[in-house]
Residue frames as qw, qx, qy, qz and C-alpha x, y, z in Angstrom:
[[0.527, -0.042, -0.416, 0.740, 28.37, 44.08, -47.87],
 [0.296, -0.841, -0.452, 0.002, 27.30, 46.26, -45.41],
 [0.368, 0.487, -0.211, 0.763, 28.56, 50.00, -45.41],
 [0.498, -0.775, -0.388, 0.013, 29.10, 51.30, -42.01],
 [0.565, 0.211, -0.093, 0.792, 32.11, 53.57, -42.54],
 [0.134, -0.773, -0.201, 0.587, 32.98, 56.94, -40.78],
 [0.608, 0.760, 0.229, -0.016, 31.80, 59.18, -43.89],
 [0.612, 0.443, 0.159, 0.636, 34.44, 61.00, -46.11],
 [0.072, -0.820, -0.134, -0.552, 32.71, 64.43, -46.19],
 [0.092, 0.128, -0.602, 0.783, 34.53, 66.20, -43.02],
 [0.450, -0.284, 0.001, -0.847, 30.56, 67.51, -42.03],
 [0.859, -0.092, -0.299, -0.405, 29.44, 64.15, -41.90],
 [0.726, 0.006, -0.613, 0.312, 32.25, 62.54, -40.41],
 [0.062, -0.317, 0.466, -0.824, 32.19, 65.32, -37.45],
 [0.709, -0.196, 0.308, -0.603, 28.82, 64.29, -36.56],
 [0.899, -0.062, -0.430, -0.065, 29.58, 60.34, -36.95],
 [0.547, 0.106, -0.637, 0.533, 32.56, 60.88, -34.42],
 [0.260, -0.301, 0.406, -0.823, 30.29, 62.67, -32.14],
 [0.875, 0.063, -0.158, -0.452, 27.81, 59.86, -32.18],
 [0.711, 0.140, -0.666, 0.177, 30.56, 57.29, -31.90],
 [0.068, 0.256, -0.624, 0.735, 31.46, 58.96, -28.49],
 [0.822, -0.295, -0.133, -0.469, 27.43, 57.22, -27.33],
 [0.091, -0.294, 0.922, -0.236, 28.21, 54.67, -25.05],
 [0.413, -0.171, -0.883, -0.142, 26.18, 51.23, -24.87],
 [0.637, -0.463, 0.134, -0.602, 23.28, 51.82, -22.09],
 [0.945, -0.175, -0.051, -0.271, 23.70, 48.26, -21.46],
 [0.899, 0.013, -0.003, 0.438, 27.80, 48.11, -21.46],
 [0.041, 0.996, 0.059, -0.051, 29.21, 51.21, -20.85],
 [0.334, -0.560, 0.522, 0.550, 32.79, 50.54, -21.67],
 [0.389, 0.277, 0.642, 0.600, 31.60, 50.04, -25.26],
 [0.293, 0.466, 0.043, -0.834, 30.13, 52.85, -27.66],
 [0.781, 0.511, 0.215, -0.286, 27.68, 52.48, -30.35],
 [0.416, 0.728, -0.510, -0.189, 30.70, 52.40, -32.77],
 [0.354, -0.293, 0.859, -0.228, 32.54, 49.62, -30.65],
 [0.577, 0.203, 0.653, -0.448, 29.21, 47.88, -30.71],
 [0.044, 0.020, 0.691, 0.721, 28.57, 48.38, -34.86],
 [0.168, 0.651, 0.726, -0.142, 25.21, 49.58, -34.06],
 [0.072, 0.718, -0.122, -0.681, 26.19, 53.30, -35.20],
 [0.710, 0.484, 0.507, 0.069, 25.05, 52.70, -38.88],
 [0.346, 0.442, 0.339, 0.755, 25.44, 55.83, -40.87],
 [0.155, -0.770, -0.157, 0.599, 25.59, 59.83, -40.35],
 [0.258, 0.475, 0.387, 0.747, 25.01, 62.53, -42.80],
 [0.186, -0.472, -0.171, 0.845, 24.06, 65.89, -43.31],
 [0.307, 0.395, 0.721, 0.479, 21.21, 67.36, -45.26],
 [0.005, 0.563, 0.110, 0.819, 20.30, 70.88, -45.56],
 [0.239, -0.534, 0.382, -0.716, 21.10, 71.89, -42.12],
 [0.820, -0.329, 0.290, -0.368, 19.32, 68.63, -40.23],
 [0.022, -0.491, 0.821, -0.293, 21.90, 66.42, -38.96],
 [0.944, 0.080, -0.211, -0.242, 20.55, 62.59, -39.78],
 [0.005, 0.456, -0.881, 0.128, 21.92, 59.37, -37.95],
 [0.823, 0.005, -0.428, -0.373, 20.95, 55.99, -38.51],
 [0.302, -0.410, 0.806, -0.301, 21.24, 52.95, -35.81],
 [0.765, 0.060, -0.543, -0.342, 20.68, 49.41, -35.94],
 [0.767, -0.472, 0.261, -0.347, 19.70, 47.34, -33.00],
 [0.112, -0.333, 0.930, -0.106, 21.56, 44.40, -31.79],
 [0.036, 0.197, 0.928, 0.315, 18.16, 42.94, -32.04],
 [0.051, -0.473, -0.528, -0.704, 14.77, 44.55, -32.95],
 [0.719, -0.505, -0.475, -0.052, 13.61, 44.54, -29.85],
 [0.587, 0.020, -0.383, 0.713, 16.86, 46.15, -27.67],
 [0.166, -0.915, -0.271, 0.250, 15.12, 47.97, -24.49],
 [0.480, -0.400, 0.043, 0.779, 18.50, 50.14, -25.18],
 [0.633, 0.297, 0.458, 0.549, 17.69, 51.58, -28.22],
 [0.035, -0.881, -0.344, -0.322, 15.42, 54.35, -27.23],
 [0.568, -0.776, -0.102, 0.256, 17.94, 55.21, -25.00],
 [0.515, -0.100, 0.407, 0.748, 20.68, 55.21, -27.51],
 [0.235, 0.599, 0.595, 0.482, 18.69, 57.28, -29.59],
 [0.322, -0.931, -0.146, -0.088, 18.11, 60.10, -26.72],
 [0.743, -0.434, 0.157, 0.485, 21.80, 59.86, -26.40],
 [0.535, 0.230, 0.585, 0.564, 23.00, 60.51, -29.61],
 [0.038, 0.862, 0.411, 0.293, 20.13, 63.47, -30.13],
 [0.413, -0.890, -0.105, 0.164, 21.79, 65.06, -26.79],
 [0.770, -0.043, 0.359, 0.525, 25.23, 64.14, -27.67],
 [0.350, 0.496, 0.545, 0.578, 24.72, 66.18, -30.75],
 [0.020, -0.836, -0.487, -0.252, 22.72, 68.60, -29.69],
 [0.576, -0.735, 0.082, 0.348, 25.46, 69.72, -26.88],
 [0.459, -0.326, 0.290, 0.774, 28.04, 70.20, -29.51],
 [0.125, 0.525, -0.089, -0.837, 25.90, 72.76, -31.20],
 [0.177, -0.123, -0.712, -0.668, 23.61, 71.14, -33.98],
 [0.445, -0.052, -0.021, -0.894, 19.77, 72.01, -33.94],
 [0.907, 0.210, -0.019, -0.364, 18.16, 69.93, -36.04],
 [0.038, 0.393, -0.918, 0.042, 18.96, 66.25, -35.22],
 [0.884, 0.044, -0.272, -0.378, 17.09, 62.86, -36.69],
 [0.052, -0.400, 0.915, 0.012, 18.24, 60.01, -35.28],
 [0.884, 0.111, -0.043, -0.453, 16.19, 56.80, -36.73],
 [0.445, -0.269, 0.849, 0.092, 16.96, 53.04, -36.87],
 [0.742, 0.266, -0.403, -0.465, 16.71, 50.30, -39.53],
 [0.855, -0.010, 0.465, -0.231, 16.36, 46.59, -39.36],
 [0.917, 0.355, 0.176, 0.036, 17.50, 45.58, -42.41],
 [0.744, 0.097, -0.661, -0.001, 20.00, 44.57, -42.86],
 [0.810, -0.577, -0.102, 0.029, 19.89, 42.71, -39.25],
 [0.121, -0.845, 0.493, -0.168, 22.86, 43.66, -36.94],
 [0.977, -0.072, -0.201, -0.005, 25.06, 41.18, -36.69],
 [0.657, -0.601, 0.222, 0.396, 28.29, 40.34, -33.90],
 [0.751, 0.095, 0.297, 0.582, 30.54, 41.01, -37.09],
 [0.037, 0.848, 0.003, 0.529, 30.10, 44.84, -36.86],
 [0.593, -0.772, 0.029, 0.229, 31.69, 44.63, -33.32],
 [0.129, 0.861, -0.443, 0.213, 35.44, 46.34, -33.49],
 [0.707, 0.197, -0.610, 0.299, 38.14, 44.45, -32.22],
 [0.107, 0.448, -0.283, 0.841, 38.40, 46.86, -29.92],
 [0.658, -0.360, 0.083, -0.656, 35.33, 46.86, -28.83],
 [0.911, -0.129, -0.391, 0.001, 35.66, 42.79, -27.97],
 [0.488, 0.146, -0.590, 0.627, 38.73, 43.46, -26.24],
 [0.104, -0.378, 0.312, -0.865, 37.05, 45.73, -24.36],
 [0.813, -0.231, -0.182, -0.503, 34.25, 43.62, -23.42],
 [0.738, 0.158, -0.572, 0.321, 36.83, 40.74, -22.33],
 [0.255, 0.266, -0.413, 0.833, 38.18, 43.46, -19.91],
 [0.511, -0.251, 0.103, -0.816, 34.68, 43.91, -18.55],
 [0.320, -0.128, 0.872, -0.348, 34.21, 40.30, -17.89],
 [0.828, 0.442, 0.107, -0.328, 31.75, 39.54, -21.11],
 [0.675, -0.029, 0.663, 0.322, 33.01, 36.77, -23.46],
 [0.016, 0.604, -0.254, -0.755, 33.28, 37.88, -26.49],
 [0.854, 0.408, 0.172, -0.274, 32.23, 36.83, -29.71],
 [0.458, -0.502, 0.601, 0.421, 35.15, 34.73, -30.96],
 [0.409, 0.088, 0.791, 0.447, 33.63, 33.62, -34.23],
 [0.169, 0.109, -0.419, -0.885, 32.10, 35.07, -37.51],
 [0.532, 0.301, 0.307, -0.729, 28.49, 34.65, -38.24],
 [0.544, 0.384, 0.703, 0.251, 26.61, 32.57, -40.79],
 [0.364, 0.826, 0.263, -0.340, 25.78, 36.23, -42.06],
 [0.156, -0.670, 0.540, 0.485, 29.64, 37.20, -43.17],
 [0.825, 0.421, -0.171, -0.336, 31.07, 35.27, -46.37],
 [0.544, 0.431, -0.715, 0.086, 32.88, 32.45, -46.67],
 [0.599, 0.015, -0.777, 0.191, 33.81, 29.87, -44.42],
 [0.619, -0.682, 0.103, -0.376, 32.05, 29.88, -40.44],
 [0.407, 0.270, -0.804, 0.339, 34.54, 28.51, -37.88],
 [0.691, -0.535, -0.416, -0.252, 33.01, 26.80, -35.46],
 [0.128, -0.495, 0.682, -0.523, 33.77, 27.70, -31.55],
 [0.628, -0.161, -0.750, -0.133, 33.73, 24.70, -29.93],
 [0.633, -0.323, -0.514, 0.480, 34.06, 26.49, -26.46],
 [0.024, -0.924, -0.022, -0.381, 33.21, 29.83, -24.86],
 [0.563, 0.215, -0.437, 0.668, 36.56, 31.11, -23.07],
 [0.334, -0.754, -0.523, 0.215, 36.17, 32.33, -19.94],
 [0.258, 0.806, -0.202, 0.494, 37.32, 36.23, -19.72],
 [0.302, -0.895, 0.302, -0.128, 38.77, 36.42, -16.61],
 [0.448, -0.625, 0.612, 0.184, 40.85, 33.41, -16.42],
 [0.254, 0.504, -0.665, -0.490, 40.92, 31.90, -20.32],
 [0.305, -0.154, 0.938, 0.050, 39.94, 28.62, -19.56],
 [0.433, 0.051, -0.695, -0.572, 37.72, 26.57, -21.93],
 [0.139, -0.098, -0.925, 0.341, 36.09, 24.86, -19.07],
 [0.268, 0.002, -0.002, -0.963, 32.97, 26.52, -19.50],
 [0.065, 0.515, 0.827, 0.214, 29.24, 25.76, -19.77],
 [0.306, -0.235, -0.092, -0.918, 26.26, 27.92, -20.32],
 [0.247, -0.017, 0.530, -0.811, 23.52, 28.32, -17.80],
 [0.322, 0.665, 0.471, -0.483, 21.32, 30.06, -19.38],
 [0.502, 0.329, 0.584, 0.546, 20.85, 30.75, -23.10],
 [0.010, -0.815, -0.151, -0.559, 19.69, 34.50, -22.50],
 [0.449, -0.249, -0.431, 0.742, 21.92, 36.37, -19.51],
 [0.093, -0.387, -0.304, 0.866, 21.38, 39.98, -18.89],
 [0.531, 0.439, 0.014, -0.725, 19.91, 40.42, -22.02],
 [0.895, 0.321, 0.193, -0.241, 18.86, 38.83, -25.29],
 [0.512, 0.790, -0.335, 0.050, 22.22, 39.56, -26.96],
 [0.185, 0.569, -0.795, 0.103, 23.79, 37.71, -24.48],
 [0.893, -0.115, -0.414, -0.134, 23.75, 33.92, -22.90],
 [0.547, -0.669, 0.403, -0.301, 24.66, 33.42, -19.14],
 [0.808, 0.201, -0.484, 0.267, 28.07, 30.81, -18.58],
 [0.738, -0.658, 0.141, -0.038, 29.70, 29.56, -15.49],
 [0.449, 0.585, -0.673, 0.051, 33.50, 28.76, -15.48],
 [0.938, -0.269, -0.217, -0.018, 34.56, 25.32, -14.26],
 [0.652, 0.279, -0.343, 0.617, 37.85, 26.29, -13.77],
 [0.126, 0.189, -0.437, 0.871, 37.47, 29.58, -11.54],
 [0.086, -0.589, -0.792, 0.139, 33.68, 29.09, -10.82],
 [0.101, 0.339, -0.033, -0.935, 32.95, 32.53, -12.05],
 [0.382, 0.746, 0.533, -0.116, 29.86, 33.48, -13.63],
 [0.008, -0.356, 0.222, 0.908, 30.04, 35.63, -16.66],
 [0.602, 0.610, 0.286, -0.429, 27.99, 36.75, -20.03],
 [0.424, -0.067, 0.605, 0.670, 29.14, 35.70, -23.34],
 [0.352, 0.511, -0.183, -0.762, 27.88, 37.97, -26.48],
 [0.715, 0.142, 0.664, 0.168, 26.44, 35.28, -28.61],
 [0.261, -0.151, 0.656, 0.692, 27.26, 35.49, -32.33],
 [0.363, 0.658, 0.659, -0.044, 24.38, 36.31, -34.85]]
């Protein structure tokens, strides 16, 4: 299981909820937290350490999330500020918040509706990507990469809307 908790320690947990407040370069009604890319935040003699994990290894966003996060920080009065990423374990759609999905929905991205192969137990298969704006299952995909890699470009048959769905992984 993968820990990605806001920390105990008050110190640490101040600078994970400043850090949560990052928005998504690439979705700006989500934040890194939303997103489950905000890993982990400590404090170690005096330098202020925060870990991120990409959506995938590769995410033009990251460096951007990373210059966020530094500023972020830096604005609410901490010096010395690391901010580094890991890879392992791989990010997967099952760090997203509920929230955060709703919130995507509300922006007009499908959401991931189903659990990874990464999670345990049972995988429910979606047999259908809902459309956000008007619900219907009537869907196909386009394109198997939309705006970015993290998502996959779908048309509704019902309202003939284009949208992005977050694929699972």
């Amino acid at each position: 299981m993968v820990t990605r908790l806001r920390p105990t320690d008050a110190a640490a947990a101040r600078v994970w909820d400043i850090a949560a407040t990052v928005p998504d370069p690439e979705v700006p009604v989500l934040t890194i937290e939303d997103l489950g890319v905000l890993r982990s935040a400590e404090i170690n003699g005096g330098e202020v350490n925060v870990v991120l994990t990409p959506t995938y290894s590769g995410c033009p966003a990251l460096d951007q999330m990373r210059v966020d996060v530094a500023a972020r920080l830096r604005a609410a009065g901490y010096e010395r500020v690391r901010v580094t990423t890991t890879l392992s374990p791989a990010w997967s759609t099952d760090w997203m918040s509920e929230a955060g999905k709703r919130k995507l929905e509300a922006y007009g991205i499908a959401p991931p509706h189903v659990r990874s192969a990464l999670g345990s137990g049972p995988v429910r298969l979606q047999l259908a990507v809902k459309c956000p704006r008007c619900h219907s299952p009537q869907t196909r995909e386009v394109s198997r990469f939309g705006s970015t890699a993290c998502k996959a470009h779908y048309t509704c048959l019902a309202c003939l809307e284009p949208f992005d769905y977050f694929k699972p992984h």
